[in-house]
VOPAGU-2260 file (C-alpha; in pm, 1 decimal, decimal comma):
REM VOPAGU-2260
SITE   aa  ch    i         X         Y         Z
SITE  UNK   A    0    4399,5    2494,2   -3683,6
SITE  UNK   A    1    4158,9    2471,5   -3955,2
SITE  UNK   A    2    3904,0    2753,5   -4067,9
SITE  UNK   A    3    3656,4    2824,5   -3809,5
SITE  UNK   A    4    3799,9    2588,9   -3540,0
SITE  UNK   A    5    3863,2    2878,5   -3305,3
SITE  UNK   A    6    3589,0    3000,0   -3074,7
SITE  UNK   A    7    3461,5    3273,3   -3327,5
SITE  UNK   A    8    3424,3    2962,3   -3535,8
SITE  UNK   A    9    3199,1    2776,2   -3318,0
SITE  UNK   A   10    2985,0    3069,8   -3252,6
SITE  UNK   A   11    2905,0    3132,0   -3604,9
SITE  UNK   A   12    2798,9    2758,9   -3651,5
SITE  UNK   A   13    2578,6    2730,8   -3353,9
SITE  UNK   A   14    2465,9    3032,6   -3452,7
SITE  UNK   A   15    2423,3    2933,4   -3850,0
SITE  UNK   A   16    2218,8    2608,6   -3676,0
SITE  UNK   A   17    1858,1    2636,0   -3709,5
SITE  UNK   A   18    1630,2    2672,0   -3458,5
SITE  UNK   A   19    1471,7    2383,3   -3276,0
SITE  UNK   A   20    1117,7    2377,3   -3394,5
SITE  UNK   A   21     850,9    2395,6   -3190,8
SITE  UNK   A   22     657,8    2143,1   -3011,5
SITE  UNK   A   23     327,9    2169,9   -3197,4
SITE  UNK   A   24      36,3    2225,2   -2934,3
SITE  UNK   A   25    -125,9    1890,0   -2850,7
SITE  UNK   A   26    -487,2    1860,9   -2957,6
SITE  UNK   A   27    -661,8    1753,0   -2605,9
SITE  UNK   A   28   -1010,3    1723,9   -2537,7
SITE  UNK   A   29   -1019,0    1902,2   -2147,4
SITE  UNK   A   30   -1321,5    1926,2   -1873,7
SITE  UNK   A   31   -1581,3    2218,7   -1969,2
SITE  UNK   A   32   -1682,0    2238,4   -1631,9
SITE  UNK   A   33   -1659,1    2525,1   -1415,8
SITE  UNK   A   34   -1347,4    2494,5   -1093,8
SITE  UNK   A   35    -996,4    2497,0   -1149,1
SITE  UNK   A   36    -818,0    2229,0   -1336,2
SITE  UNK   A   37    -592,6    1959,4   -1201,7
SITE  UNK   A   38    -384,1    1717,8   -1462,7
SITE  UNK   A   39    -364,0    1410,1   -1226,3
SITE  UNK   A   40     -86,0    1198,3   -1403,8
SITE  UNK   A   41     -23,2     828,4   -1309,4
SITE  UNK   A   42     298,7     737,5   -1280,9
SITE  UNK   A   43     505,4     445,9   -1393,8
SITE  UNK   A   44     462,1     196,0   -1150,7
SITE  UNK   A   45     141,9     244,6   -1008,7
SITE  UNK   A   46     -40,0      -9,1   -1109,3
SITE  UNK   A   47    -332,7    -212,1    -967,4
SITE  UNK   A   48    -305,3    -484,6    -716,5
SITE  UNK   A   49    -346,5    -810,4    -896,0
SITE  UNK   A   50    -683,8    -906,4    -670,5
SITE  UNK   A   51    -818,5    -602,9    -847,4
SITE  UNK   A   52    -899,3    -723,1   -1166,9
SITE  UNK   A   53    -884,4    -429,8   -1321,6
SITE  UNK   A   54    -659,5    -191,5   -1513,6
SITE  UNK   A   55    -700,9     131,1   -1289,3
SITE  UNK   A   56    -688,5      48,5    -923,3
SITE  UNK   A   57   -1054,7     137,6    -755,3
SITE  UNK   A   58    -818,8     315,6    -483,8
SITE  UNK   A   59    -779,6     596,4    -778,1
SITE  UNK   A   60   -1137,0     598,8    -824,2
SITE  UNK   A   61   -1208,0     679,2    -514,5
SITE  UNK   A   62    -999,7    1011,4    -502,3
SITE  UNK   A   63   -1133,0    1122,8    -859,6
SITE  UNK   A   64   -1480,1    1122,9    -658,2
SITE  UNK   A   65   -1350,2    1318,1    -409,3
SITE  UNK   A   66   -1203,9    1514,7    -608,5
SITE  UNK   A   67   -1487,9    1627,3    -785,8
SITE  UNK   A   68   -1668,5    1658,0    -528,1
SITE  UNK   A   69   -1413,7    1915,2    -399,9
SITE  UNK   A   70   -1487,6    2112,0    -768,2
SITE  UNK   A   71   -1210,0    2026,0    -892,0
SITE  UNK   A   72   -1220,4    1992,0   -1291,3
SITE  UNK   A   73    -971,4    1671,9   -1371,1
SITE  UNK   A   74    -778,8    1563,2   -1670,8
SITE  UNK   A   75    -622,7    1213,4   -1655,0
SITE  UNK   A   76    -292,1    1067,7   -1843,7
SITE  UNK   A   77     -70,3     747,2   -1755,6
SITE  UNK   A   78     276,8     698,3   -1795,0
SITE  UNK   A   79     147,4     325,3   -1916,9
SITE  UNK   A   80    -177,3     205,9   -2002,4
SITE  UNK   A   81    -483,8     423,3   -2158,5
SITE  UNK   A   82    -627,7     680,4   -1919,7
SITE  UNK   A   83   -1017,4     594,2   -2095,0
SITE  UNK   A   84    -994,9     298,3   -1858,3
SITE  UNK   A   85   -1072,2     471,4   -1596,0
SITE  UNK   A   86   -1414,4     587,8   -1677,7
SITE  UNK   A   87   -1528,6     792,0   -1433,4
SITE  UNK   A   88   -1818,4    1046,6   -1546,4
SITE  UNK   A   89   -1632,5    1393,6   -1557,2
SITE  UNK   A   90   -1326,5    1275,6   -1599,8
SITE  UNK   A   91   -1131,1    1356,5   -1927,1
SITE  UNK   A   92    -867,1    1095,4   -1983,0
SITE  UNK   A   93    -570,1    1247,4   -2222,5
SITE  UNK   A   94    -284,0    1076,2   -2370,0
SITE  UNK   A   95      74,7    1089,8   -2190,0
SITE  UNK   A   96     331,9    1354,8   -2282,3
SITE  UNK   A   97     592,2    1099,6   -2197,2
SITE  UNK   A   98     924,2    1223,2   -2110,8
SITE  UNK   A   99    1060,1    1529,9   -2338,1
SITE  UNK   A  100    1096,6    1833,5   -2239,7
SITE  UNK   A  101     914,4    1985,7   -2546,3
SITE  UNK   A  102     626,6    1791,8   -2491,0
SITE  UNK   A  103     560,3    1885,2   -2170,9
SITE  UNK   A  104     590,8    2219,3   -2218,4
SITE  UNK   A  105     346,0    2227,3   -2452,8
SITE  UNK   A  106     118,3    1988,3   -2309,0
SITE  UNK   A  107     119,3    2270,2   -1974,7
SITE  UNK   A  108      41,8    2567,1   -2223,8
SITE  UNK   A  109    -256,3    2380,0   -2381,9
SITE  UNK   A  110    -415,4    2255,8   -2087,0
SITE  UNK   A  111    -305,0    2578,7   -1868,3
SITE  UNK   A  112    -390,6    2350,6   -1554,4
SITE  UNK   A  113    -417,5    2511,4   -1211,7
SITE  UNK   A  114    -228,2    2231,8   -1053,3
SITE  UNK   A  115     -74,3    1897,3   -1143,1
SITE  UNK   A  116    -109,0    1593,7    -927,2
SITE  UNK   A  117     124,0    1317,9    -950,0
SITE  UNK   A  118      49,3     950,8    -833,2
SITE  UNK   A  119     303,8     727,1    -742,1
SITE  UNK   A  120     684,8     717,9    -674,3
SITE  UNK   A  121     796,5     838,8   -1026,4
SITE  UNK   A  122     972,2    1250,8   -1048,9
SITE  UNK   A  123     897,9    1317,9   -1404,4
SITE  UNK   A  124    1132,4    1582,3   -1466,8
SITE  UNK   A  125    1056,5    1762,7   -1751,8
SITE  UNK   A  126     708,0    1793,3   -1648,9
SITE  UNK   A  127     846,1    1910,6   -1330,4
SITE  UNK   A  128    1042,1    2172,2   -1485,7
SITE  UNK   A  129     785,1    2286,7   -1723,7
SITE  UNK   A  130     552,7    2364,5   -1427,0
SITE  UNK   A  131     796,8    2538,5   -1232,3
SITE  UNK   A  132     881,6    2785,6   -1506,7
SITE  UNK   A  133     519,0    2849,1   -1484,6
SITE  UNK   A  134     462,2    2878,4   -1111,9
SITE  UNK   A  135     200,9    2600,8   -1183,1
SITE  UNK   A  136     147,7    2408,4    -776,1
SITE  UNK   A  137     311,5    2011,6    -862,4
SITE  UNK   A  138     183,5    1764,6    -564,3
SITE  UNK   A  139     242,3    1443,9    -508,7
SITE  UNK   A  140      13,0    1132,7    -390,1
SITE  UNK   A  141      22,4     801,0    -317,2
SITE  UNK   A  142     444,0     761,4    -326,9
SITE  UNK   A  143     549,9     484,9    -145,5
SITE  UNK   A  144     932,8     611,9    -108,2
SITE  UNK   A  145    1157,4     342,2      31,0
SITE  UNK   A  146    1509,2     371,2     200,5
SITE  UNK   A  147    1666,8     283,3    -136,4
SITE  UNK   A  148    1587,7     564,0    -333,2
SITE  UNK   A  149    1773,1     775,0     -32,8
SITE  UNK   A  150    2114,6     644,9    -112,0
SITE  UNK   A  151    2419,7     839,9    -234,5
SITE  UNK   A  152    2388,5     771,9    -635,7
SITE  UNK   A  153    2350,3     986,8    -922,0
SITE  UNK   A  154    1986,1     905,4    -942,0
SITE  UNK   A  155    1951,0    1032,8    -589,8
SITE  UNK   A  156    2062,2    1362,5    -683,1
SITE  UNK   A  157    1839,9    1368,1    -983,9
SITE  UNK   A  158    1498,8    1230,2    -761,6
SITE  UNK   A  159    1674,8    1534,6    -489,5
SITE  UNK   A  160    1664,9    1819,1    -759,2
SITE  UNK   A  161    1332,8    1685,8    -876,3
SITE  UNK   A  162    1172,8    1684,3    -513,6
SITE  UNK   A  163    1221,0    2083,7    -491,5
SITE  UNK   A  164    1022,8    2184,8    -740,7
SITE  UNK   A  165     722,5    1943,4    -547,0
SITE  UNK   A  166     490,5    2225,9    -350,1
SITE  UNK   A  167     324,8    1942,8    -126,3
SITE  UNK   A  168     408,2    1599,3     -51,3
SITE  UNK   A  169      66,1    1377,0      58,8
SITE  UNK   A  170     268,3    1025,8     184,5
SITE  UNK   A  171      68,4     748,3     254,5
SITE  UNK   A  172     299,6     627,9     544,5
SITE  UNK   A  173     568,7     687,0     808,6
SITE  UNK   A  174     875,8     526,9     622,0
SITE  UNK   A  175     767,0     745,2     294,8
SITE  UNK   A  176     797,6    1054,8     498,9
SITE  UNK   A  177    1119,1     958,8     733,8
SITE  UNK   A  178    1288,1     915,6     301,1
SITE  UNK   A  179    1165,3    1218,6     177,4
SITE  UNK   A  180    1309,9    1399,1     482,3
SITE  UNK   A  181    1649,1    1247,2     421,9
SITE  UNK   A  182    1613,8    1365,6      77,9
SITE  UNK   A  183    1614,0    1702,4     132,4
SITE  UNK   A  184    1222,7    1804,6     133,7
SITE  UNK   A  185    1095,7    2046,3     403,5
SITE  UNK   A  186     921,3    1901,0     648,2
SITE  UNK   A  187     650,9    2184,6     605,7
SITE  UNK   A  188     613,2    2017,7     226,2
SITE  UNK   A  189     511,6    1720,9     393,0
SITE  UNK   A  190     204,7    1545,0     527,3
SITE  UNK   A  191     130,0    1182,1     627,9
SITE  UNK   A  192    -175,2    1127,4     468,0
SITE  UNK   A  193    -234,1     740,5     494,7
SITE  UNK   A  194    -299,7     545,9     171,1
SITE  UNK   A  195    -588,1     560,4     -12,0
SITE  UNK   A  196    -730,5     158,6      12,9
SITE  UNK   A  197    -968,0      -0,1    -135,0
SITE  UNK   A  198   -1311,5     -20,2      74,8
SITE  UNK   A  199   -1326,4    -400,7     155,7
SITE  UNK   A  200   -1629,8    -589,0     293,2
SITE  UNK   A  201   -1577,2    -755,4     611,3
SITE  UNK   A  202   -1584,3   -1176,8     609,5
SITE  UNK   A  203   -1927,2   -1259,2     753,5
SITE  UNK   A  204   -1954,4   -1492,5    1033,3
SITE  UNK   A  205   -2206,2   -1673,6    1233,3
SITE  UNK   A  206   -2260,5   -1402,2    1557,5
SITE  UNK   A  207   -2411,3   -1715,1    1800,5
SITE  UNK   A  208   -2107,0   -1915,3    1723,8
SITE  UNK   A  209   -1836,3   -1675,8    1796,3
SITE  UNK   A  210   -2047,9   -1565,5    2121,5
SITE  UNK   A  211   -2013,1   -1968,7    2214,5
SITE  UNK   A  212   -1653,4   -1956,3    2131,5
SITE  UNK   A  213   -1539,4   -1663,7    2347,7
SITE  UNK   A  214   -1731,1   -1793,4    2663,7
SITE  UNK   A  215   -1521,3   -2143,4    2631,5
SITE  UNK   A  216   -1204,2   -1932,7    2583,7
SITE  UNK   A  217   -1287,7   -1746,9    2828,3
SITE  UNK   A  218    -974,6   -1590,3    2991,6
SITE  UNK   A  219    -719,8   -1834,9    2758,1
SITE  UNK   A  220    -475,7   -1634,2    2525,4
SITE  UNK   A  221    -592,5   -1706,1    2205,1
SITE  UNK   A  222    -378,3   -1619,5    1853,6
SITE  UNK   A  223    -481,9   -1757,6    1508,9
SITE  UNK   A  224    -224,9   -1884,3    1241,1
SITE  UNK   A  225    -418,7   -1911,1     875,3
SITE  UNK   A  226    -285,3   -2097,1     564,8
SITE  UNK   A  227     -13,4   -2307,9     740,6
SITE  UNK   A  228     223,7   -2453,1     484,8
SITE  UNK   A  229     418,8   -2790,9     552,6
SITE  UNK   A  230     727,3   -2617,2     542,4
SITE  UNK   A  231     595,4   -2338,9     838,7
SITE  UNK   A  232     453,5   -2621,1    1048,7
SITE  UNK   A  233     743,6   -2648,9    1273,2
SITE  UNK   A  234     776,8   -2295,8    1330,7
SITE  UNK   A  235     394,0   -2259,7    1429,3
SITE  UNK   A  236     495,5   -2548,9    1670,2
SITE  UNK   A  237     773,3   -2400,1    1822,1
SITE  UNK   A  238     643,3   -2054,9    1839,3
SITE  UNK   A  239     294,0   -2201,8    2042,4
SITE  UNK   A  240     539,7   -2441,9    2270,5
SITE  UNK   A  241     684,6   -2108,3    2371,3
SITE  UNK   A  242     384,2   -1943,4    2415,6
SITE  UNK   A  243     246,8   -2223,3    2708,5
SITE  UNK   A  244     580,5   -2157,8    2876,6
SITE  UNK   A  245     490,0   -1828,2    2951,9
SITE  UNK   A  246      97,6   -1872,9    2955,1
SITE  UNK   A  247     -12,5   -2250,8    3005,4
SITE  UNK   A  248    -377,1   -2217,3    2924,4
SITE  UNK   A  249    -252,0   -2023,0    2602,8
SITE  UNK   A  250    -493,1   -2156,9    2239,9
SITE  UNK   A  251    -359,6   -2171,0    1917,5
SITE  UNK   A  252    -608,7   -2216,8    1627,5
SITE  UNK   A  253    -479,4   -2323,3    1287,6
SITE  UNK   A  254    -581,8   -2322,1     921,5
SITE  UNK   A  255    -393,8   -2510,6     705,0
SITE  UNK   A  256    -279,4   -2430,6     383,5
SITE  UNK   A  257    -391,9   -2741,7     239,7
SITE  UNK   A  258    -735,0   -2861,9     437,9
SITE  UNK   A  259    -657,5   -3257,8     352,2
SITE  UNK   A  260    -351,8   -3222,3     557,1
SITE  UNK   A  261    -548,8   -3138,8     858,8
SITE  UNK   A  262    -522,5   -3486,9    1016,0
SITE  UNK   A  263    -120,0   -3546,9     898,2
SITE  UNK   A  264     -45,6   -3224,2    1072,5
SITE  UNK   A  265    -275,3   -3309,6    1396,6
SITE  UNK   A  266     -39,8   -3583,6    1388,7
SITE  UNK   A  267     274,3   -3361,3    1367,0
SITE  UNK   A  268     195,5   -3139,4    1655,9
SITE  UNK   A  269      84,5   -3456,3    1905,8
SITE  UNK   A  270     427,5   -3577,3    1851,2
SITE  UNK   A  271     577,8   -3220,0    1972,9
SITE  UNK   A  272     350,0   -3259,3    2276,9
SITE  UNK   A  273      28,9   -3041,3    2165,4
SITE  UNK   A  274    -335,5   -3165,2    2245,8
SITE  UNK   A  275    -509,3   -3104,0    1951,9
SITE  UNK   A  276    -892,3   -3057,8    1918,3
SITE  UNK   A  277    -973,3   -3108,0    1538,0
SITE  UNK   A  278   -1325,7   -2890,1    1444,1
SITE  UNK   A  279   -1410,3   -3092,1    1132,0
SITE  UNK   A  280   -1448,7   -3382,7    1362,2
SITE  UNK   A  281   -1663,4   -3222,7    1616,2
SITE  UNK   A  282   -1416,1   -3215,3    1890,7
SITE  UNK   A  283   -1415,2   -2955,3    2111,6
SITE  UNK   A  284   -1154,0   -2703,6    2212,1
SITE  UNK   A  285   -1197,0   -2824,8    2621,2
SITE  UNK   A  286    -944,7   -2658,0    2906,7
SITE  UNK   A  287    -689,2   -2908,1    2799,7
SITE  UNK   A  288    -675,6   -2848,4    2464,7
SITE  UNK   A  289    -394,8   -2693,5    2297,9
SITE  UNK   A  290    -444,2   -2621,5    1965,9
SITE  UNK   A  291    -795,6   -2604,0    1762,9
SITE  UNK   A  292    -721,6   -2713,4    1366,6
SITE  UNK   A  293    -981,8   -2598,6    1186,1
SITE  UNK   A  294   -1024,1   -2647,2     777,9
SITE  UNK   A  295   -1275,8   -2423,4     670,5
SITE  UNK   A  296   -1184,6   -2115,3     533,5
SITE  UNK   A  297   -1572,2   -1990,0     518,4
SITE  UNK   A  298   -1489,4   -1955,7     881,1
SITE  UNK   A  299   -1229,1   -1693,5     891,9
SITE  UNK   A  300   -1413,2   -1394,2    1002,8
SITE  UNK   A  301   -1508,7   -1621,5    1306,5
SITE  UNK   A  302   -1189,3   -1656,7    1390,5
SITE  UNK   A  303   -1031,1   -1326,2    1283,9
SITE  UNK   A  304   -1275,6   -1167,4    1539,7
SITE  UNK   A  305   -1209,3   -1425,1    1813,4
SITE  UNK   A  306    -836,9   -1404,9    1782,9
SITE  UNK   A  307    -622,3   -1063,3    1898,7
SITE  UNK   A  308    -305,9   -1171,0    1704,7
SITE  UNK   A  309    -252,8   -1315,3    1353,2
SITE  UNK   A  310      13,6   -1494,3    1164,8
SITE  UNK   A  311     -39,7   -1538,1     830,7
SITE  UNK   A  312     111,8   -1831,2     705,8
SITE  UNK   A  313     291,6   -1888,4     350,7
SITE  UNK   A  314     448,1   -1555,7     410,5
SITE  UNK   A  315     786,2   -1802,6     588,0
SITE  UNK   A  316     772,8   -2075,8     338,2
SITE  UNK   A  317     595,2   -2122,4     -41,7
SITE  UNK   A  318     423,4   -2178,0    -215,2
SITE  UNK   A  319     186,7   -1844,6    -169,7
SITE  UNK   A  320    -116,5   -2043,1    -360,2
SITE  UNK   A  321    -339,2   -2046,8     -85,9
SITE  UNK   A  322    -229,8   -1692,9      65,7
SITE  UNK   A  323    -488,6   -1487,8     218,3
SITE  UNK   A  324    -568,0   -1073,3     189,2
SITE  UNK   A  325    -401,3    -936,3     460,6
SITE  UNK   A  326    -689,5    -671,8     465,0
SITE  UNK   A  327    -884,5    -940,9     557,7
SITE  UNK   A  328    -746,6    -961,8     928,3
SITE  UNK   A  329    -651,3    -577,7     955,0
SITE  UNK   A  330   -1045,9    -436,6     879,4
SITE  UNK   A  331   -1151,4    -727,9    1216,6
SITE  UNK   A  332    -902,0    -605,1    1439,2
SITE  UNK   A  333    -651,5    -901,1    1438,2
SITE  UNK   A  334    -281,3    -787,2    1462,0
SITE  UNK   A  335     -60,8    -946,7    1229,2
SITE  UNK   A  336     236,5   -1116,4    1159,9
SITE  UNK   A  337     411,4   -1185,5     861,9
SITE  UNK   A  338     738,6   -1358,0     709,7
SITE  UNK   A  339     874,3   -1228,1     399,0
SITE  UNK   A  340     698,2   -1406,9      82,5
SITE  UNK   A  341     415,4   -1178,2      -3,1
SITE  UNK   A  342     276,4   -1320,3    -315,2
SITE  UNK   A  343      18,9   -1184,9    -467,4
SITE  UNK   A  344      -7,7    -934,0    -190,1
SITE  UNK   A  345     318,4    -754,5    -232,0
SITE  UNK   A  346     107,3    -396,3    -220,5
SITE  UNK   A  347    -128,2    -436,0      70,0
SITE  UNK   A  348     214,5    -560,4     280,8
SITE  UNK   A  349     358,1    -226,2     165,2
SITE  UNK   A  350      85,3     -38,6     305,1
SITE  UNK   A  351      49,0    -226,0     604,0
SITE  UNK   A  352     415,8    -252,3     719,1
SITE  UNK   A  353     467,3     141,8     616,4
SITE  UNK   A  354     201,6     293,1     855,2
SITE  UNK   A  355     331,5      14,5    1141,7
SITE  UNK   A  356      18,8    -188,6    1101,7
SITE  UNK   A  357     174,7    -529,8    1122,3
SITE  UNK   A  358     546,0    -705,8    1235,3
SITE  UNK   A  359     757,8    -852,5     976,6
SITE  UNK   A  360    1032,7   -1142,6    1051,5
SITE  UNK   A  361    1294,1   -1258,7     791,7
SITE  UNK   A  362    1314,7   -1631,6     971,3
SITE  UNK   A  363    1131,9   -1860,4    1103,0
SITE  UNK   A  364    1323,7   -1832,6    1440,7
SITE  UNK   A  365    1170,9   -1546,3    1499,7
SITE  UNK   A  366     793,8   -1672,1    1504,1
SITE  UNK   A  367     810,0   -1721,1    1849,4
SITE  UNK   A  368     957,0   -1398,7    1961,4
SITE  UNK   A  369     739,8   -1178,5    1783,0
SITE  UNK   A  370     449,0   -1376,5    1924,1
SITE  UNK   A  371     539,8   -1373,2    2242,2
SITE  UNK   A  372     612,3    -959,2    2205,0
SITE  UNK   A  373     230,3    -930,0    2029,4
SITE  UNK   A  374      23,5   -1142,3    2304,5
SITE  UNK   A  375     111,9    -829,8    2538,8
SITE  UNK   A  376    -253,4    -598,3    2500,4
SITE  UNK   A  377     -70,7    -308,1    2427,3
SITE  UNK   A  378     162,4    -439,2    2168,3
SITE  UNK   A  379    -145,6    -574,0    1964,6
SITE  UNK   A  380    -381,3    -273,2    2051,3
SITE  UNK   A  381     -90,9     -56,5    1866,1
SITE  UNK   A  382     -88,9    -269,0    1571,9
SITE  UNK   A  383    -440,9    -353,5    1544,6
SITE  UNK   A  384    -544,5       8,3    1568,9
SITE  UNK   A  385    -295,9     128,8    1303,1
SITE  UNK   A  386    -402,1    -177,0    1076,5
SITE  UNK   A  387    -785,7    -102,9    1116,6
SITE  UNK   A  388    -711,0     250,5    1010,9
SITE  UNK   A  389    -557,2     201,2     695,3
SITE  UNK   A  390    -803,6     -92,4     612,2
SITE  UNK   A  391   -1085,2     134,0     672,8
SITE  UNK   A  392    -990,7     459,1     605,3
SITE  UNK   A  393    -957,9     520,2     263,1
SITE  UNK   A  394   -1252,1     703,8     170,9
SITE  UNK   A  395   -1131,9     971,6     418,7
SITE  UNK   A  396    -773,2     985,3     295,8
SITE  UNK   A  397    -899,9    1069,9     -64,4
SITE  UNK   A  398   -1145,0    1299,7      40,8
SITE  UNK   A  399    -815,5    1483,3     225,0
SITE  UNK   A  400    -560,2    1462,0     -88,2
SITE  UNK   A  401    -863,9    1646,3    -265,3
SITE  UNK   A  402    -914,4    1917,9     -30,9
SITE  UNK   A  403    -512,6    1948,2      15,3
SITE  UNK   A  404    -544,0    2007,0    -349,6
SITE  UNK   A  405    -827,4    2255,7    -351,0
SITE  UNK   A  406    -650,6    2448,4     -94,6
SITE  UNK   A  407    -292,3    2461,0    -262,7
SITE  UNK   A  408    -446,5    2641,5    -586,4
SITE  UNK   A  409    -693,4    2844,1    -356,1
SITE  UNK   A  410    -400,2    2995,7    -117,6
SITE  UNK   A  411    -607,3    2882,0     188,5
SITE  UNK   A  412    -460,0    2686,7     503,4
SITE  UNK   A  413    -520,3    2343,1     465,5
């Protein structure tokens, strides 16, 4: 064995090392303001819907009002992206500590925050740690937690480890609480929130025109398919041929993807065996009348409000071009229906599908089932309901995560 190889040896060298230095403290400029401070850090991931057109979605907007409305003094970093785009008036935005240990120790002794909020799906651990060692309150918002991120793998362990040291869990929806559960988290750490969404307008519509159109389909069971692709055409077919077997004075109204293919697809569903009333040519949707095609997508909020159920087409078959805001039937009270190509609405089917808002198929074949299952009132009344409240509701969910905040540095009962 050579010199120093034993275990005195190795002592005296890690001893001999020299010490680690120390992080320097991080030069941040902080709120002034009077209430306690909350670092709200955005995680990796959480980024903004592409229809926003911006770089910070308005959603987080919307709780930084809240929360200053709750007194709440807020510093802002972001795993990605600058923090300054966010802009909102008492709001200082501070550059991330990223992922070292040493760097977030020393951001937490600079900034001394009362609490740390964490956006999104991401378990930073050393920040984690840090604020554990100093009995500072970590709570996450806004983490969409799928079944995934519950399996038996190393990185479950690590996200398991990282979830204890979380003192409240604010989950936008039911499938983000059923994970965290099977992760280990105390249900008493947890609380269904509902997502924070973006406040949209309603699609106008022409009041005297939909009052017209609900006296002539008057006691027929109406559903609405929007932004029918060629390749869904057949499966809109069969599922309404299915529909008349159970209900014969049953209405379909269609949108088609492409409005020039209005009259080939008239065509189409005559051939099946459908009579079809087209609007653009005046003709109207009489008792024997099957299906109303209608091209004008101006008109949607007419029919969203005239039609209980929904399936939103280019969600079976591409391409998603024409693909519209789901939001768009969920705020008018139109269940919906949905195949599996989201497009550029990947987030808003997260949100609706997690708090049960709307009924997903993976075929086709299934069009006609899940129709059938969502003419029944109380089957669309669930999913309508649960779709108009996380459509509408997110002034009132941020306004919560901001008192839930307030009352986990406070001590008081939320």
């Amino acid at each position: 064995m050579t010199a120093g190889g034993g275990p005195g040896g190795l002592l005296k060298r890690w001893l001999a090392k020299p010490a680690r230095p120390q992080e320097p403290a991080p030069q941040l400029s902080l709120p002034t303001g009077d209430g306690p401070l909350v670092w709200m850090r955005i995680g990796a991931g959480y980024e903004p819907s592409p229809q926003d057109n911006a770089s910070v979605p308005p959603t987080l907007i919307q709780l930084l009002v809240q929360m200053r409305r709750a007194g709440l003094q807020i510093a802002v970093s972001r795993a990605i992206g600058d923090p300054a785009d966010i802009g909102t008036r008492g709001v200082s935005a501070i550059p991330d500590p990223g992922t070292g240990q040493d760097a977030a120790a020393a951001y937490l002794d600079a900034m001394k925050p009362d609490a740390v909020l964490l956006i999104g799906a991401e378990l930073p651990r050393a920040i984690l740690g840090a604020a554990d060692q100093r009995d500072i309150p970590v709570i996450m918002a806004e983490a969409r937690l799928t079944a995934s991120q519950a399996g038996w793998s190393i990185p479950f362990f690590h996200r398991r480890s990282a979830l204890t040291h979380l003192s409240l869990l604010l989950l936008p929806d039911h499938a983000s609480c059923d994970v965290a559960l099977d992760m280990g988290t105390p249900a008493s750490r947890i609380e269904m929130t509902g997502p924070i969404t973006q406040i949209r307008e309603p699609l106008r519509h022409n009041e005297a025109e939909r009052e017209a159109l609900a006296e002539a389909f008057q006691g027929r069971q109406l559903w609405l398919a929007v932004t029918v692709n060629e390749a869904e055409l057949d499966a809109v077919i069969e599922a309404h041929l299915t529909v008349l077997g159970y209900s014969h004075r049953a209405m379909l109204i269609m949108l088609p993807a492409d409005p020039h293919l209005c009259g080939a697809m008239a065509e189409h569903m005559a051939d099946a065996g459908l009579i079809v009333a087209q609007r653009s040519l005046d003709e109207d949707p009489t008792e024997e009348v099957n299906v109303y095609l209608a091209d004008d997508v101006y008109e949607l909020g007419l029919w969203y409000r005239l039609a209980p159920l929904c399936f939103m087409g280019t969600t079976l078959a591409g391409p998603t071009a024409a693909a519209r805001d789901p939001f768009e039937a969920a705020s008018l009270g139109s269940s919906i229906i949905h195949g599996p190509q989201q497009g550029a609405f990947a987030a808003e089917w997260a949100q609706l599908d997690g708090a049960q808002a709307a009924r997903a198929i993976d075929e086709p074949a299934e069009l006609s089932q899940a129709v059938i299952a969502l003419l029944a009132p109380d089957q669309a009344a669930m999913l309508a309901t649960n779709a108009w409240a996380v459509s509408t509701g997110g002034a009132g969910v941020a306004t919560r995560i901001a008192h839930a905040i307030r009352d986990t540095i406070t001590g008081e009962v939320a």
